[in-house]
Residue, then its C-alpha position, 0 to 999 in steps of 0.5 A: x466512453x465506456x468503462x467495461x468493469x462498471x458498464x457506465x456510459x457517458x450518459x451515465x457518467x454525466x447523470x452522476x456528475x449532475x447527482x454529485x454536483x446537485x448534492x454538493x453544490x459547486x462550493x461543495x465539490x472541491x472539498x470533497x476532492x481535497x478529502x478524498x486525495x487526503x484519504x488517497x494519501x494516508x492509504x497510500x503513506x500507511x501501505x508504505x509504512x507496512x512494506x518498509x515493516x515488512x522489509x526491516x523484518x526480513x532484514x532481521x531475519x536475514x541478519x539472525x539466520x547468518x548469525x545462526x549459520x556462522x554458529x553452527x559453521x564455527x560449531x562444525x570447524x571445532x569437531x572437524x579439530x579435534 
């Protein structure tokens, strides 16, 4: 097994596993897995949230440029008039 961006092997793989589990403890482990998915989620609900931001602004905007086009083609029917 190898992950090419990292250059870790399995050998090394294992050498951190054992780090993590030494550091930790076997107690330890799962909390920090539950923390770090917790973490995962909040980035994940907040880039969520910034999308739908960023989609109800161009919402908007869409909205305020036909309000704007409907003026200026109302302006133009009233010169073509008179």
């Amino acid at each position: 097994m190898m992950l090419g961006f990292l250059n870790i092997g399995g050998a090394e793989f294992l050498v951190i596993g054992l780090a993590f589990l030494l550091l930790f403890g076997t107690k330890g482990i799962p909390d920090l897995a539950r923390g770090l998915a917790k973490v995962i989620r909040q980035v994940r609900d907040a880039g969520d949230a910034v999308k739908r931001e960023i989609a109800r602004s161009a919402d908007i905007e869409d909205e305020s440029v036909r309000e704007v086009k409907r003026q200026i083609e109302e302006l133009k029917d009233s010169i073509e008039r008179k």
